[in-house]
LOLUM-629224 format. One record per residue: residue number from 1; x, y, z of N, C-alpha, C in turn; residue in one letter. Coordinates in nm, 3 decimals, decimal comma, padded with zeros to 5 digits. Layout:
<atoms>
{pos=NUM; n_px=X; n_py=Y; n_pz=Z; ca_px=X; ca_py=Y; ca_pz=Z; c_px=X; c_py=Y; c_pz=Z; code=A};
...
</atoms>
This chain:
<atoms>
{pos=1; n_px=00,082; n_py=-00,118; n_pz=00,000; ca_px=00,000; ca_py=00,000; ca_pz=00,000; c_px=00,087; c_py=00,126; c_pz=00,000; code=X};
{pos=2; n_px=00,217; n_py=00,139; n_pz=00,105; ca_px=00,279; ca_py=00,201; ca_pz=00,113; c_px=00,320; c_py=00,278; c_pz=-00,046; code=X};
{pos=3; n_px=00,385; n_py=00,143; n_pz=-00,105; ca_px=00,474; ca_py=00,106; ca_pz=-00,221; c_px=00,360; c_py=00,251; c_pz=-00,387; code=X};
{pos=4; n_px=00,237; n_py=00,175; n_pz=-00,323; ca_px=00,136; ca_py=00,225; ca_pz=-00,419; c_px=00,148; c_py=00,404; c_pz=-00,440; code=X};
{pos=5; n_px=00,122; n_py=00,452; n_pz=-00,294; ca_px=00,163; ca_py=00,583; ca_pz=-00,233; c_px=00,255; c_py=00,642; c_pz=-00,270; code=X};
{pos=6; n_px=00,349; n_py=00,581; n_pz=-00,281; ca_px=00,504; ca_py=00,623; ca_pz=-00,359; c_px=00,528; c_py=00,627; c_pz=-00,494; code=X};
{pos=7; n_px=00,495; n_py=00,551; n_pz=-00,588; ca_px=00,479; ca_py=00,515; ca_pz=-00,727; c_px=00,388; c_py=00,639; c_pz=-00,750; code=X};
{pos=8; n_px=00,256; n_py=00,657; n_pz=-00,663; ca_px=00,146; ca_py=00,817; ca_pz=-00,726; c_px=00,221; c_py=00,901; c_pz=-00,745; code=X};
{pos=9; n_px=00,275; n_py=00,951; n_pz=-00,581; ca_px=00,341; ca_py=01,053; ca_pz=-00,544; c_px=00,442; c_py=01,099; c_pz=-00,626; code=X};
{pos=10; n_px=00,514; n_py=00,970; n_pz=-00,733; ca_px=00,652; ca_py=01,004; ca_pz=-00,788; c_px=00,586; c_py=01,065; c_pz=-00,949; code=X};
{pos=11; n_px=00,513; n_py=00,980; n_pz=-00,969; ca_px=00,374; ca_py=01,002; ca_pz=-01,108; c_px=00,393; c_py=01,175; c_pz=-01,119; code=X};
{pos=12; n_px=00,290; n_py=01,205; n_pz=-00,980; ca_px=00,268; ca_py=01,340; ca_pz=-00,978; c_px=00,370; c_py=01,461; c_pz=-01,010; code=X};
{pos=13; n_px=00,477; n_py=01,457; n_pz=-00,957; ca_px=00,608; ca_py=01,520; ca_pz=-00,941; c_px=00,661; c_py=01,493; c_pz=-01,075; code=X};
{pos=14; n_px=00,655; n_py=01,400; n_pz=-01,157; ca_px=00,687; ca_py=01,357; ca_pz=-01,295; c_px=00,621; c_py=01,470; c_pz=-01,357; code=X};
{pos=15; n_px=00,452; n_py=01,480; n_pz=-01,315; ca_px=00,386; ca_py=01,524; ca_pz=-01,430; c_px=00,390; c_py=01,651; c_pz=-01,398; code=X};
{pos=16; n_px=00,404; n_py=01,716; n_pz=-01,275; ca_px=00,413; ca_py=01,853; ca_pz=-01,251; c_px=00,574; c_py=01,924; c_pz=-01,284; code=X};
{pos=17; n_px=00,687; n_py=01,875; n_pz=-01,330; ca_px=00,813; ca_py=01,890; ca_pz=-01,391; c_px=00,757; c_py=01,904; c_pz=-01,537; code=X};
{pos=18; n_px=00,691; n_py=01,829; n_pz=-01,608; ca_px=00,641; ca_py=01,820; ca_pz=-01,686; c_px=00,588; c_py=01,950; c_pz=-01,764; code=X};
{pos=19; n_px=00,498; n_py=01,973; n_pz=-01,687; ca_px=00,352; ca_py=02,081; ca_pz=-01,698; c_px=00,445; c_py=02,194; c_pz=-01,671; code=X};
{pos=20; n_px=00,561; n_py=02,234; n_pz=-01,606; ca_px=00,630; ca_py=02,329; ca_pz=-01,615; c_px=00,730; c_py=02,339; c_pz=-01,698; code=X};
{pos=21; n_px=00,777; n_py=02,246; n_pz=-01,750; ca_px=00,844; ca_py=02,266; ca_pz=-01,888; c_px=00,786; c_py=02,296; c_pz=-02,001; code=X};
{pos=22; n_px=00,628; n_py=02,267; n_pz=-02,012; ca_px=00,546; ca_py=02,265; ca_pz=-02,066; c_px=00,513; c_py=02,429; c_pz=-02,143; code=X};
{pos=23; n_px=00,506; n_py=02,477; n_pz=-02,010; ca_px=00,457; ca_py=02,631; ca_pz=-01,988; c_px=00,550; c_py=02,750; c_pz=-01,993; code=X};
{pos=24; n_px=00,681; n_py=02,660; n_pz=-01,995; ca_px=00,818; ca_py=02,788; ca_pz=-01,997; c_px=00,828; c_py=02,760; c_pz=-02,106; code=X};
{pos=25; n_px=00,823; n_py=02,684; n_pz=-02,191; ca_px=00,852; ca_py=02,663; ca_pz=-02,376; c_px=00,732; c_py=02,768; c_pz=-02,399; code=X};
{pos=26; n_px=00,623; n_py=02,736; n_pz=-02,378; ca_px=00,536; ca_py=02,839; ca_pz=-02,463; c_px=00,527; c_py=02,966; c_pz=-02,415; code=X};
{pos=27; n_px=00,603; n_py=03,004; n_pz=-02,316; ca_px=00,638; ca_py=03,150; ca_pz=-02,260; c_px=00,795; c_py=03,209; c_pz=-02,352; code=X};
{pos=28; n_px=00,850; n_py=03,110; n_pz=-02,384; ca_px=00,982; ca_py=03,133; ca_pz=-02,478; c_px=00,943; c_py=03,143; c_pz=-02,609; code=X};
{pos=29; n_px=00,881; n_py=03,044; n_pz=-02,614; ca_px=00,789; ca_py=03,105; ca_pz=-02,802; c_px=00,748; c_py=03,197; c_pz=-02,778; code=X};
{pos=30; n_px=00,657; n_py=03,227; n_pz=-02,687; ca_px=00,524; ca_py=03,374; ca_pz=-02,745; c_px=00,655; c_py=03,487; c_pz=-02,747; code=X};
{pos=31; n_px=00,748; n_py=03,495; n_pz=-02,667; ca_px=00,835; ca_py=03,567; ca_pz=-02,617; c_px=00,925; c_py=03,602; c_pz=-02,764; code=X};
{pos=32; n_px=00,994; n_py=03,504; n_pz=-02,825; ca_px=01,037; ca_py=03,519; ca_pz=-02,948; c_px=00,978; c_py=03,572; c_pz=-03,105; code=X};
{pos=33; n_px=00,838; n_py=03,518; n_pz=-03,056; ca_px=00,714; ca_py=03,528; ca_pz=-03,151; c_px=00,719; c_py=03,702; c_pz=-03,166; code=X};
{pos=34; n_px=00,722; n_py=03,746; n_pz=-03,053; ca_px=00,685; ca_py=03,876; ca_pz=-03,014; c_px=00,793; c_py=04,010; c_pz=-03,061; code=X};
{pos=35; n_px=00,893; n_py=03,931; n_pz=-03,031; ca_px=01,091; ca_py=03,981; ca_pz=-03,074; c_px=01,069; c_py=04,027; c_pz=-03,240; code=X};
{pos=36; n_px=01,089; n_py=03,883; n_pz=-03,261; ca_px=01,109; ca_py=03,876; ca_pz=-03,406; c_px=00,985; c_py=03,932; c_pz=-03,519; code=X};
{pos=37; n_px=00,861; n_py=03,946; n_pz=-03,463; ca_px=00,772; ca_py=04,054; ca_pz=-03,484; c_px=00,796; c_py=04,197; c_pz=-03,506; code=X};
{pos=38; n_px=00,877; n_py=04,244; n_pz=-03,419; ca_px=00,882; ca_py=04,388; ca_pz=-03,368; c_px=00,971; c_py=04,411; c_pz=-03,454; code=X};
{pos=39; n_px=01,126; n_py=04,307; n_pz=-03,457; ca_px=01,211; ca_py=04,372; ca_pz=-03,597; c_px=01,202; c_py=04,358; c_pz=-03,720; code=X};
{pos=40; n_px=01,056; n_py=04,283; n_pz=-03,760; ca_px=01,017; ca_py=04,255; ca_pz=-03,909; c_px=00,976; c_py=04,387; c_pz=-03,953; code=X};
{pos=41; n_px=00,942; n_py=04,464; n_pz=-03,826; ca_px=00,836; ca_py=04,578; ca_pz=-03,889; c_px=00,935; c_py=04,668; c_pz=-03,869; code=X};
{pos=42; n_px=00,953; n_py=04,726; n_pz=-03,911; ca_px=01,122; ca_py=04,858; ca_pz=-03,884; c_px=00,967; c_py=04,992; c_pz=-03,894; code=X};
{pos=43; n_px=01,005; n_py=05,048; n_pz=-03,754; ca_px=00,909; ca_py=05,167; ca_pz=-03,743; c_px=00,983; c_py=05,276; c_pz=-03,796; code=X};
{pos=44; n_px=00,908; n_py=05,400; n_pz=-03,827; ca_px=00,923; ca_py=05,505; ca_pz=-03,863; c_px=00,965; c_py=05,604; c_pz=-03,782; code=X};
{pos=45; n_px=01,057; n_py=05,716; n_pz=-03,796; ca_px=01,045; ca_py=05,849; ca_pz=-03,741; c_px=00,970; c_py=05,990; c_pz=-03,831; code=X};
{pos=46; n_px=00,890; n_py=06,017; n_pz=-03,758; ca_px=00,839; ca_py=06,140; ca_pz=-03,819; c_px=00,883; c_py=06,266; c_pz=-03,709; code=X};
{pos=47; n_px=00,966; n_py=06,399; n_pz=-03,845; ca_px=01,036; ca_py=06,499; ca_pz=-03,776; c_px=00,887; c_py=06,589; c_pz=-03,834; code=X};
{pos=48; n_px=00,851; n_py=06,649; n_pz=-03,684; ca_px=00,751; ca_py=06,820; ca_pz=-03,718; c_px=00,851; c_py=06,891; c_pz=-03,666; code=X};
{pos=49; n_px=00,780; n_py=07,018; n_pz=-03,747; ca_px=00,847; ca_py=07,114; ca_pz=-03,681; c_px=00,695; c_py=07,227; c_pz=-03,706; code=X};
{pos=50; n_px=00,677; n_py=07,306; n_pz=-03,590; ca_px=00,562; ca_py=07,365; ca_pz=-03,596; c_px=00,427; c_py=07,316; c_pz=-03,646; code=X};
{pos=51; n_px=00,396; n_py=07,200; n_pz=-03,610; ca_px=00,308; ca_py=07,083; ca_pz=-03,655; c_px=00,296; c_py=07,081; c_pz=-03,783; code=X};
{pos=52; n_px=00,403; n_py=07,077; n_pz=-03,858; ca_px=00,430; ca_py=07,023; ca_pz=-03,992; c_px=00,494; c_py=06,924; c_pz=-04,023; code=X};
{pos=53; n_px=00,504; n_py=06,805; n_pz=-04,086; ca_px=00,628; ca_py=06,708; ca_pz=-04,092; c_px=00,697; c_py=06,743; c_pz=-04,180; code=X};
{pos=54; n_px=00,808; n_py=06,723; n_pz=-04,138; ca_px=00,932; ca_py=06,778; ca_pz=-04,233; c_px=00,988; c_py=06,663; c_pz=-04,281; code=X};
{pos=55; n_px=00,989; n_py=06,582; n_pz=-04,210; ca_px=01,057; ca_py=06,458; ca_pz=-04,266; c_px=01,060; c_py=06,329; c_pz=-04,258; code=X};
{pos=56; n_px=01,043; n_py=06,225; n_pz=-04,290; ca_px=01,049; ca_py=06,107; ca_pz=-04,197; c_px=01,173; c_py=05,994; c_pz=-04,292; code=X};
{pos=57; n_px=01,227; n_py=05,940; n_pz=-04,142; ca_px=01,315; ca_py=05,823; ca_pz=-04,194; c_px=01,258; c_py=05,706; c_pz=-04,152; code=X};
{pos=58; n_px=01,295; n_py=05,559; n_pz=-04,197; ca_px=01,331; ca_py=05,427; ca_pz=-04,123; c_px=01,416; c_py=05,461; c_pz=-03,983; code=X};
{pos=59; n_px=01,370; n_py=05,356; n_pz=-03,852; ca_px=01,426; ca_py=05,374; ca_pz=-03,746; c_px=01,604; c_py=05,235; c_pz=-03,763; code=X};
{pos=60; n_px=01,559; n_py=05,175; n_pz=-03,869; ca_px=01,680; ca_py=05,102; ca_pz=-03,898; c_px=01,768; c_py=05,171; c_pz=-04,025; code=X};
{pos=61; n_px=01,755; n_py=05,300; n_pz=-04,051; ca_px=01,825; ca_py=05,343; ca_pz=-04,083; c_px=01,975; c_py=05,398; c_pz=-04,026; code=X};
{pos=62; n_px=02,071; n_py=05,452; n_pz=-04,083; ca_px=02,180; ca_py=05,556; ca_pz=-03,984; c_px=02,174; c_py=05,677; c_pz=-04,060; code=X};
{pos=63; n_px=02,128; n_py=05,752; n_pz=-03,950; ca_px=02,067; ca_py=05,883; ca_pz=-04,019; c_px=02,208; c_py=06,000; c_pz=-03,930; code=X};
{pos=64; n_px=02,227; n_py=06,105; n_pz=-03,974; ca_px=02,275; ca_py=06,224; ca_pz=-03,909; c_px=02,262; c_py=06,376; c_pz=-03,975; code=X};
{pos=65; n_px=02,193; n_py=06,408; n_pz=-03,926; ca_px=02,119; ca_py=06,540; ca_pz=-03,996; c_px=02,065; c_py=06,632; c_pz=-03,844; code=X};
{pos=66; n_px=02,084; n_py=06,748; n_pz=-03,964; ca_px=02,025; ca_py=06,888; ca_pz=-03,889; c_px=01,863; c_py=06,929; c_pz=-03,927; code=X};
{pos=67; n_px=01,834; n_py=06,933; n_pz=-03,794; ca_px=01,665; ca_py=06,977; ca_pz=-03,844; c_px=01,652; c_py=07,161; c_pz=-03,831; code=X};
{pos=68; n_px=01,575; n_py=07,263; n_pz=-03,917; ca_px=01,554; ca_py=07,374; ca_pz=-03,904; c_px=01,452; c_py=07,391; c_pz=-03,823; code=X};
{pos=69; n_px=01,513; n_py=07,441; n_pz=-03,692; ca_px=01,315; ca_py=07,403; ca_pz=-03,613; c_px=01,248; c_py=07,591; c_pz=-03,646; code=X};
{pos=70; n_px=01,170; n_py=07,617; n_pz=-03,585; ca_px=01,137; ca_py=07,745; ca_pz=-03,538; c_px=01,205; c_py=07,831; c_pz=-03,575; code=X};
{pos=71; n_px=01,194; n_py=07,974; n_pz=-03,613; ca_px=01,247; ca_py=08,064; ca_pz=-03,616; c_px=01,410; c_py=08,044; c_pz=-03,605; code=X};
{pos=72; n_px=01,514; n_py=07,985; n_pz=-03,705; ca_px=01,614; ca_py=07,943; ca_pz=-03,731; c_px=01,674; c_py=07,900; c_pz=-03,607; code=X};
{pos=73; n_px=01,606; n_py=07,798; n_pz=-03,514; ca_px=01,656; ca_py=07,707; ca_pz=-03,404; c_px=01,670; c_py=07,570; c_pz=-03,476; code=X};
{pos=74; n_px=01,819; n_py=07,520; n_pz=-03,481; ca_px=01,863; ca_py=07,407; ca_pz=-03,503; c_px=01,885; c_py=07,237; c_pz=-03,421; code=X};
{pos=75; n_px=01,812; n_py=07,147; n_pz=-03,444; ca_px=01,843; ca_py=07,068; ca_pz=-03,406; c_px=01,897; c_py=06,934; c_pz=-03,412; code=X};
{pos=76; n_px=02,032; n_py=06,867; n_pz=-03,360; ca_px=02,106; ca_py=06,776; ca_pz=-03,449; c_px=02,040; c_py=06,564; c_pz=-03,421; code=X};
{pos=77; n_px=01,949; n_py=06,587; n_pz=-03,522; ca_px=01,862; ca_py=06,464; ca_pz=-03,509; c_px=01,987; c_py=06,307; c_pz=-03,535; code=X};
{pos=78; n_px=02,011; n_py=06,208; n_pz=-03,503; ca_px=02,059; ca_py=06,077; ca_pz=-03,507; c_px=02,037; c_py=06,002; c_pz=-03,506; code=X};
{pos=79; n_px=02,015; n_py=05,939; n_pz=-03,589; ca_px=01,910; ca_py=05,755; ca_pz=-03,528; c_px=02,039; c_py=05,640; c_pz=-03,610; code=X};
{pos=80; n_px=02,067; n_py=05,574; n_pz=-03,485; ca_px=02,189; ca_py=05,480; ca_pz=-03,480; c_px=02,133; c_py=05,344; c_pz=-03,448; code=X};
{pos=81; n_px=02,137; n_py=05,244; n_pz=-03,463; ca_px=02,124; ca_py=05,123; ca_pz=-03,375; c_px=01,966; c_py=05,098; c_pz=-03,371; code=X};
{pos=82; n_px=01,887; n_py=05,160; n_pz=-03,420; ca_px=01,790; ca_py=05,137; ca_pz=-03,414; c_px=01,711; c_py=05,230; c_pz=-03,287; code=X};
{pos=83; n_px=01,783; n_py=05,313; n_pz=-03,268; ca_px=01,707; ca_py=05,445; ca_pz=-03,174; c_px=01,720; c_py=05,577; c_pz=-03,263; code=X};
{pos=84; n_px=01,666; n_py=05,653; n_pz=-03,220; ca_px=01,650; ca_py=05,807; ca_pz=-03,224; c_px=01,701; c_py=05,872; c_pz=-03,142; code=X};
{pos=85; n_px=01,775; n_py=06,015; n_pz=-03,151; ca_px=01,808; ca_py=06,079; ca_pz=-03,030; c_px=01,853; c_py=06,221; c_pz=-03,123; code=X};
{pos=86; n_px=01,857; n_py=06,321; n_pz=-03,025; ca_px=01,881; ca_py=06,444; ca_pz=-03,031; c_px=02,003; c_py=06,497; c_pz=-02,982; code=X};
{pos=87; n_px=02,098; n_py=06,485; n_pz=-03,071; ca_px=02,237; ca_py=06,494; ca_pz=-03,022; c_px=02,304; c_py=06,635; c_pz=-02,964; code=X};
{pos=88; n_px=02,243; n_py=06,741; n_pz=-03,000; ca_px=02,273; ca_py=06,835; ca_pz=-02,975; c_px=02,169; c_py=06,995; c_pz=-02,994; code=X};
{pos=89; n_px=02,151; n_py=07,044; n_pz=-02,941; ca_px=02,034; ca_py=07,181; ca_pz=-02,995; c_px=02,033; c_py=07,325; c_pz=-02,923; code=X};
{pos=90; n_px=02,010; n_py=07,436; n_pz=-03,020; ca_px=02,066; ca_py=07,531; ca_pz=-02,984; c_px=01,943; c_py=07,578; c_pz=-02,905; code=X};
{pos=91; n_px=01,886; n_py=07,534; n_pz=-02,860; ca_px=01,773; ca_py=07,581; ca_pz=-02,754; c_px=01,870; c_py=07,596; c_pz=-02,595; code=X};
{pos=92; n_px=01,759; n_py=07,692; n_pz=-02,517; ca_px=01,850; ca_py=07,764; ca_pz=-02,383; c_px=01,819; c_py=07,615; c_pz=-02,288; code=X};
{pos=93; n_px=01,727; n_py=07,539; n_pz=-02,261; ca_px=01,747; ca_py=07,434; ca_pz=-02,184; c_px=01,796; c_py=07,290; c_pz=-02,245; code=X};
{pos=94; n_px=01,780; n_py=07,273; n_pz=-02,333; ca_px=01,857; ca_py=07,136; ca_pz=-02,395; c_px=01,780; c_py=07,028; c_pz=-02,328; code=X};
{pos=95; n_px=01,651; n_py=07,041; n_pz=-02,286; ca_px=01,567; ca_py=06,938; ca_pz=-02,233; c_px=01,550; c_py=06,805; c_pz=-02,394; code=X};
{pos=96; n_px=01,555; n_py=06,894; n_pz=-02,465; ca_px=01,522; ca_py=06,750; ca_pz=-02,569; c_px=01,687; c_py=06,650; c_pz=-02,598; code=X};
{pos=97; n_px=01,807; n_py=06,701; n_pz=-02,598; ca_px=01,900; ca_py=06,616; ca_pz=-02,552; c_px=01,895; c_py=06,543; c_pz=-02,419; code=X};
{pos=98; n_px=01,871; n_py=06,631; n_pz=-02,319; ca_px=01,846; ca_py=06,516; ca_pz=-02,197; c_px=01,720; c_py=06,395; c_pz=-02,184; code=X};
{pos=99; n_px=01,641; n_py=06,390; n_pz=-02,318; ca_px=01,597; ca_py=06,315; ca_pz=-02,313; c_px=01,607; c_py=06,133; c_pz=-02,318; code=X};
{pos=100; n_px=01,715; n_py=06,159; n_pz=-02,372; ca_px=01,780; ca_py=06,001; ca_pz=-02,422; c_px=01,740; c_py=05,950; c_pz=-02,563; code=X};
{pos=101; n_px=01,718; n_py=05,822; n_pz=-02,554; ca_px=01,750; ca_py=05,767; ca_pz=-02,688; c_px=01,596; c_py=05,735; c_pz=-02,701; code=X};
{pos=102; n_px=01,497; n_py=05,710; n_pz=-02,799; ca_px=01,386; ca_py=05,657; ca_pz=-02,850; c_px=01,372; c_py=05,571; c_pz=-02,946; code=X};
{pos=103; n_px=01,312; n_py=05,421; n_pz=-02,915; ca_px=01,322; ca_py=05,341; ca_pz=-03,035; c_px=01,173; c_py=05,241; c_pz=-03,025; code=X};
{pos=104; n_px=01,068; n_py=05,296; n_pz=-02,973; ca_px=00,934; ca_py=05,229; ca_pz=-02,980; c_px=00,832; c_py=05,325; c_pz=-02,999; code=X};
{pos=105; n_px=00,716; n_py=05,228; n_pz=-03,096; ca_px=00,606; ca_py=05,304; ca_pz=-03,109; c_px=00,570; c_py=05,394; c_pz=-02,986; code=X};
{pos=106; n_px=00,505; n_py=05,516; n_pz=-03,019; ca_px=00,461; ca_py=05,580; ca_pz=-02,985; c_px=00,529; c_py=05,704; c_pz=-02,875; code=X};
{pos=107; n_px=00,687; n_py=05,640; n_pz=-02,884; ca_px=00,781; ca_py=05,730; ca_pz=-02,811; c_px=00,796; c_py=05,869; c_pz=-02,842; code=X};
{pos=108; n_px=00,831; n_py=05,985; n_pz=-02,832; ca_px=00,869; ca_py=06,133; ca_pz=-02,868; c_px=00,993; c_py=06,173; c_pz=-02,787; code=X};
{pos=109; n_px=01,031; n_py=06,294; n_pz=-02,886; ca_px=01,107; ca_py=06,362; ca_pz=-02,827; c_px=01,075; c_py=06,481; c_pz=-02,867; code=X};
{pos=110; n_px=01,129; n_py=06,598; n_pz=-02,807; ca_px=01,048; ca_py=06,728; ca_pz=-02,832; c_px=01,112; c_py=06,847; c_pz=-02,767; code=X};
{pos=111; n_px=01,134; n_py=06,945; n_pz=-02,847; ca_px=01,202; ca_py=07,071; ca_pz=-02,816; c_px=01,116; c_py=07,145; c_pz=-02,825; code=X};
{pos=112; n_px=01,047; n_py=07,231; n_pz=-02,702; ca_px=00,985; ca_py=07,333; ca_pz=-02,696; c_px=01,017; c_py=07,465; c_pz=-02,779; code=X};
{pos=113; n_px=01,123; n_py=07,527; n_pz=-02,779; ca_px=01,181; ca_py=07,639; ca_pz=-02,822; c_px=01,187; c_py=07,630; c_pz=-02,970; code=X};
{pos=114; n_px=01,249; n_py=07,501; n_pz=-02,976; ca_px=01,261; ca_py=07,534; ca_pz=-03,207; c_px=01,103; c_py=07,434; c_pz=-03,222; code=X};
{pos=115; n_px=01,049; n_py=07,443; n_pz=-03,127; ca_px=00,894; ca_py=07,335; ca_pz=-03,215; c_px=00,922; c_py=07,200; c_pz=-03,299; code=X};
{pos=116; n_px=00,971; n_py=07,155; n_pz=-03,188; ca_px=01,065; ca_py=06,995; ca_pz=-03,303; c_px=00,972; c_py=06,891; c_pz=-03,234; code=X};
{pos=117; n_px=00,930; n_py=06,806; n_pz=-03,323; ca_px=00,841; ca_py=06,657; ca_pz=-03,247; c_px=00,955; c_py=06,527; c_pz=-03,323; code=X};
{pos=118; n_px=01,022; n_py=06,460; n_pz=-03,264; ca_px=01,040; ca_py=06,341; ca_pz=-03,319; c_px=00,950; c_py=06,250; c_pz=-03,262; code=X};
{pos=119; n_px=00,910; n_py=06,165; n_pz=-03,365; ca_px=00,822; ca_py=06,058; ca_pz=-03,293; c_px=00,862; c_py=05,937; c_pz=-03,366; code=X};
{pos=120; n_px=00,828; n_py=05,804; n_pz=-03,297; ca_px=00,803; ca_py=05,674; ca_pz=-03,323; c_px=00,682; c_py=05,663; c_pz=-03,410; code=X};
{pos=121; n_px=00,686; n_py=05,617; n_pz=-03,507; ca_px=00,546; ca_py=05,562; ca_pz=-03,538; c_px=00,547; c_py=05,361; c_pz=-03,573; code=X};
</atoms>
């Protein structure tokens, strides 16, 4: 009877090793599924300037260019590696360089002073 108890018990532990290998494979697919999705689709940057678009690139491009924002305020746009960023701008706070790098839908970056929108699309 004992013997019986032991043989379940080992069953169970079999099948629950199991059922968790089970569930981390299809957490590694959806996971890859999801990856390799995101770099099929190479998103866009769209440059405004005074809610106009001025320009747009591929985000898998290597871009290095000057944008004319506002009233002859310059800003030095970059998209490397698959981000966006604002390398440099002649605005008095430089809040849109301290922004960092952008590389997903629906991200921005944005200079108040020259009226610059980079966005993700």
């Amino acid at each position: 009877m004992e013997r019986r108890h032991l043989l379940m018990k080992s069953k169970k532990n079999r099948n629950d090793f199991v059922l968790i290998l089970v569930l981390l494979a299809v957490i590694l697919i959806g996971f890859l599924v999801v990856r390799l999705q995101r770099q099929k689709d190479a998103f866009t940057v769209d440059v405004s300037v005074n809610g106009t678009t001025v320009a747009t690139y591929r985000l898998d491009e290597e871009i290095d260019t000057w944008i004319d924002g506002y009233q002859g305020g310059q800003n030095h746009l970059v998209i490397q590696d698959g981000c966006a960023r604002i390398e440099e701008a002649d605005c008095p706070d430089k809040l849109c360089v301290k922004q960092g790098t952008i590389s997903e839908s629906g991200e921005s970056l944005v200079c108040l002073p020259n009226r610059v929108v980079v966005a993700v699309k």
